[in-house]
MIBAMAR-868190 format. One record per atom (N, C-alpha, C): residue number from 1; residue in three letters; chain; atom name; x, y, z. Coordinates in steps of 0.05 Angstrom, whole numbers, plus 5000, padded with zeros to 4 digits. Each point is the difference from the previous one (the first is absolute). Layout:
// residues N
     k     r   c    a      X      Y      Z
   NUM   ALA   A   CA      X      Y      Z
...
END
This chain:
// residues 73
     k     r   c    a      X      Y      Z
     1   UNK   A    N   5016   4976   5000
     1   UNK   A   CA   4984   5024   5000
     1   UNK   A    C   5017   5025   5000
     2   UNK   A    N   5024   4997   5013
     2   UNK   A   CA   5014   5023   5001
     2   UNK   A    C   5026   5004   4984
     3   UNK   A    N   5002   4972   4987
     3   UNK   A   CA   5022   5002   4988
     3   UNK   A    C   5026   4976   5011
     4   UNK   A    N   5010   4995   4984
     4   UNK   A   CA   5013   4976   5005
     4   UNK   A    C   5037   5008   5008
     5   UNK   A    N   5014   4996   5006
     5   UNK   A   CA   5041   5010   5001
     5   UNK   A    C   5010   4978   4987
     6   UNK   A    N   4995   4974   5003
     6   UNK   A   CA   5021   4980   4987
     6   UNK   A    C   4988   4977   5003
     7   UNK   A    N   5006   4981   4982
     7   UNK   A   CA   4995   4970   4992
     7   UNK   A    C   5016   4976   5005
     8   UNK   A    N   4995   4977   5010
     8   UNK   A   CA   5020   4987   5003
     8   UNK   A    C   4979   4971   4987
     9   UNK   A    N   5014   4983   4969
     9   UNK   A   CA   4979   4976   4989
     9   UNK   A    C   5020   4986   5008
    10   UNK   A    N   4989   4974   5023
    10   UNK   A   CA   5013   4980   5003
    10   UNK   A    C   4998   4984   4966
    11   UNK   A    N   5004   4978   4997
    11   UNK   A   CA   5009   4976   4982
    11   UNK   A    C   4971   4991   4990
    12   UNK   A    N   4981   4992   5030
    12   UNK   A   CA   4973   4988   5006
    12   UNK   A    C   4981   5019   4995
    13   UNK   A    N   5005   5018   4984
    13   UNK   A   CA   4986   5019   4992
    13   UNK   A    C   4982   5022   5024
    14   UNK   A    N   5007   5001   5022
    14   UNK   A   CA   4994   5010   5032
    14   UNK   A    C   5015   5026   4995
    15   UNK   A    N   4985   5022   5000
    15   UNK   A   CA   5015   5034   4995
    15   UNK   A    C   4990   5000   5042
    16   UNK   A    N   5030   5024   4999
    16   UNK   A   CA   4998   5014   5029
    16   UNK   A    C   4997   5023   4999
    17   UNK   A    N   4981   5021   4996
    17   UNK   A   CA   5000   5034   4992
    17   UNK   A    C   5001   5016   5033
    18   UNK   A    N   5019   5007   4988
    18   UNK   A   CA   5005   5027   5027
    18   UNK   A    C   4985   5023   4994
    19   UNK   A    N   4993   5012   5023
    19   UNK   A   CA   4981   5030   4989
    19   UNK   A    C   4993   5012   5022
    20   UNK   A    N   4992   5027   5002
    20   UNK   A   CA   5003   5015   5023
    20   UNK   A    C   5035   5026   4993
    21   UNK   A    N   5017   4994   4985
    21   UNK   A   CA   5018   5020   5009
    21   UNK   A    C   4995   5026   4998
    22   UNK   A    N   5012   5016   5021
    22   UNK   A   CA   4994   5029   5001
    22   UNK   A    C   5033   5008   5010
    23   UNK   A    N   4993   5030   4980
    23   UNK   A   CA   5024   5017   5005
    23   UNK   A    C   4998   5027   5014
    24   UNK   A    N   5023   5001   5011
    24   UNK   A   CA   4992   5025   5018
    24   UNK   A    C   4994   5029   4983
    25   UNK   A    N   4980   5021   5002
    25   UNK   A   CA   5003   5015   4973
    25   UNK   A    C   4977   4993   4981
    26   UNK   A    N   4997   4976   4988
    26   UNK   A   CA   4986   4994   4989
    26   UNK   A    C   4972   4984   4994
    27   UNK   A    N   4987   5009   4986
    27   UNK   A   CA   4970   5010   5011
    27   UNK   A    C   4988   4958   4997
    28   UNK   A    N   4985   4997   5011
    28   UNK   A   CA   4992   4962   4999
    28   UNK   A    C   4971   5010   5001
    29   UNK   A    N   4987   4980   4989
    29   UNK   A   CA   4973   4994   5002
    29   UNK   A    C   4980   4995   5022
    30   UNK   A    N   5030   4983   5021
    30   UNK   A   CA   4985   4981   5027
    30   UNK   A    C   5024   5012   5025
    31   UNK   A    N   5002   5024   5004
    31   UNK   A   CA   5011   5006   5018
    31   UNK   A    C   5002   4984   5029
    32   UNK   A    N   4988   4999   5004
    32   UNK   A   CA   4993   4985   5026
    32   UNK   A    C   4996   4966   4996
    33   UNK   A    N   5003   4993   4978
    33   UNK   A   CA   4988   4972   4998
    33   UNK   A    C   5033   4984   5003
    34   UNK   A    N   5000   4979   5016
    34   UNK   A   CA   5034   4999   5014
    34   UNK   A    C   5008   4972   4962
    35   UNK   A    N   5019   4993   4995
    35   UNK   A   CA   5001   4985   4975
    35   UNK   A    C   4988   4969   5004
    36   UNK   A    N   5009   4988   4982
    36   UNK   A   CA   4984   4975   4998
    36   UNK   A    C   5022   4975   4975
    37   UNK   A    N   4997   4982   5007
    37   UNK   A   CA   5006   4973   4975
    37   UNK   A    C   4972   4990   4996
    38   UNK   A    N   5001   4995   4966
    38   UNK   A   CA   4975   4987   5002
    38   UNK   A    C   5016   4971   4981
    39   UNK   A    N   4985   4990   4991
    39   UNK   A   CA   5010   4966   4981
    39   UNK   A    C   4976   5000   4980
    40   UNK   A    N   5010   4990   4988
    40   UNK   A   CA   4989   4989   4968
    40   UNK   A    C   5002   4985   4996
    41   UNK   A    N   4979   4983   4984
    41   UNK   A   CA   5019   4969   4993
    41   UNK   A    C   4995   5008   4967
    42   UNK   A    N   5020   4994   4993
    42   UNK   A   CA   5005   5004   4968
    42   UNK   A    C   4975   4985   4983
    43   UNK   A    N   4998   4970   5014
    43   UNK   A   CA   5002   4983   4985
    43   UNK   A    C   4955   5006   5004
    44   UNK   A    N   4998   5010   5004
    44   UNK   A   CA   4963   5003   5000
    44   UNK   A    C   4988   5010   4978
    45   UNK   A    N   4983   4987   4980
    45   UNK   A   CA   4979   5012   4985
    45   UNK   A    C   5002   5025   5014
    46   UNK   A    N   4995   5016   5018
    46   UNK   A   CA   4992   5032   4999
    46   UNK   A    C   5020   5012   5026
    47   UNK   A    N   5016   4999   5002
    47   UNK   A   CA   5021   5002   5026
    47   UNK   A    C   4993   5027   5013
    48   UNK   A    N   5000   4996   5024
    48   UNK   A   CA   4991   5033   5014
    48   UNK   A    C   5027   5000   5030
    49   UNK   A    N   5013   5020   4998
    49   UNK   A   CA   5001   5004   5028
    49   UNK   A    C   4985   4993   5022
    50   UNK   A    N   5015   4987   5027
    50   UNK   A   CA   4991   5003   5016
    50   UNK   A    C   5023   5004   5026
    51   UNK   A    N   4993   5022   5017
    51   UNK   A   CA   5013   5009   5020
    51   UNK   A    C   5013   4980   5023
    52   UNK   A    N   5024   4994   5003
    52   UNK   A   CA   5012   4985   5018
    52   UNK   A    C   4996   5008   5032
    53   UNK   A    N   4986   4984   5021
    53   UNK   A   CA   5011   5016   5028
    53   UNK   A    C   5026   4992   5004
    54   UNK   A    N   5011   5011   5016
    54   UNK   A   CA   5021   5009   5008
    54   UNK   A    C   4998   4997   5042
    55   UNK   A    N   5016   4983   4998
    55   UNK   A   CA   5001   4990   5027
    55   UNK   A    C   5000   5023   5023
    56   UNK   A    N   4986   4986   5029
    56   UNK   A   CA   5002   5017   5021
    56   UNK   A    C   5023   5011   5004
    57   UNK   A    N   4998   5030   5010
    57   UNK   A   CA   5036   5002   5018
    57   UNK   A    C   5018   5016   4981
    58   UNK   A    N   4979   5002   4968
    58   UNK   A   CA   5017   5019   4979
    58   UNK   A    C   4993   5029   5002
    59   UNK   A    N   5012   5013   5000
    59   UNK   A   CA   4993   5034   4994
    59   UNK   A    C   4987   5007   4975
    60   UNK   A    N   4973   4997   4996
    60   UNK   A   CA   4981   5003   4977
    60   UNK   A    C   5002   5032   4996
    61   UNK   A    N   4998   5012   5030
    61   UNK   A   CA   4997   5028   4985
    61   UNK   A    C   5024   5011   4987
    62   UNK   A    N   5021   4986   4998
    62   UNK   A   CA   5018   5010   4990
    62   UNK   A    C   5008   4992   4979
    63   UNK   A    N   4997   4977   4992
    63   UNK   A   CA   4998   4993   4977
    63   UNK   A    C   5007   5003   4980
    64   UNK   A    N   5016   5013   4980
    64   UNK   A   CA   5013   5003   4985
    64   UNK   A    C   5007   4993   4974
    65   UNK   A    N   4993   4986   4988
    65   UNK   A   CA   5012   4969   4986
    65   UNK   A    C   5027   5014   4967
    66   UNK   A    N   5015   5007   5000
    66   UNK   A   CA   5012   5005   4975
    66   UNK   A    C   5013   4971   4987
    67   UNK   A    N   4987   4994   4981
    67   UNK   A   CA   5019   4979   4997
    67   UNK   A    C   4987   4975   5005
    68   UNK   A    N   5003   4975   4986
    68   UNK   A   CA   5001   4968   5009
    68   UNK   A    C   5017   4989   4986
    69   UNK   A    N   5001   4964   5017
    69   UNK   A   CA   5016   4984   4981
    69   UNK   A    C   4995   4964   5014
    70   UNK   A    N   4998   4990   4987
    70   UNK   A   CA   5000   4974   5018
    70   UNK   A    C   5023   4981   5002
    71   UNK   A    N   5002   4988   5015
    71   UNK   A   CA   5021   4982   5007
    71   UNK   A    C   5001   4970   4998
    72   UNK   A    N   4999   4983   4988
    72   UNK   A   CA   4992   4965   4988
    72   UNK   A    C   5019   4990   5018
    73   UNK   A    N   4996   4981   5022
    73   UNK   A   CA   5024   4979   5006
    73   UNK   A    C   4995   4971   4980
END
């Protein structure tokens, strides 16, 4: 809704979209709205975002997100 910062397509066709970044100075849509990951699955007839929670104990209002990347063991 507000705009997406970066993509990360695993292999399994599973996207990780970062979104929420804000700069100091510069004007955002969702001031107050703290950032977010949402997931995709590539692989769907009609694929939609959907917003990841994010475990107890994290600083949501601060939130931030510039940037992703994933990590495969």
């Amino acid at each position: 809704e507000y705009g997406s910062e970066d993509i990360d397509i695993l292999p399994n066709g599973l996207a990780f979209i970062s979104s929420g970044l804000k700069y100091p100075g510069i004007k955002t849509l969702a001031p107050d709205k703290p950032g977010e990951i949402f997931l995709m699955d590539l692989n769907e007839n009609n694929p939609r975002a959907v917003e990841l929670r994010i475990s107890r104990g994290f600083d949501l209002a601060t939130f931030n997100p510039h940037g992703i990347s994933t990590y495969i063991d």
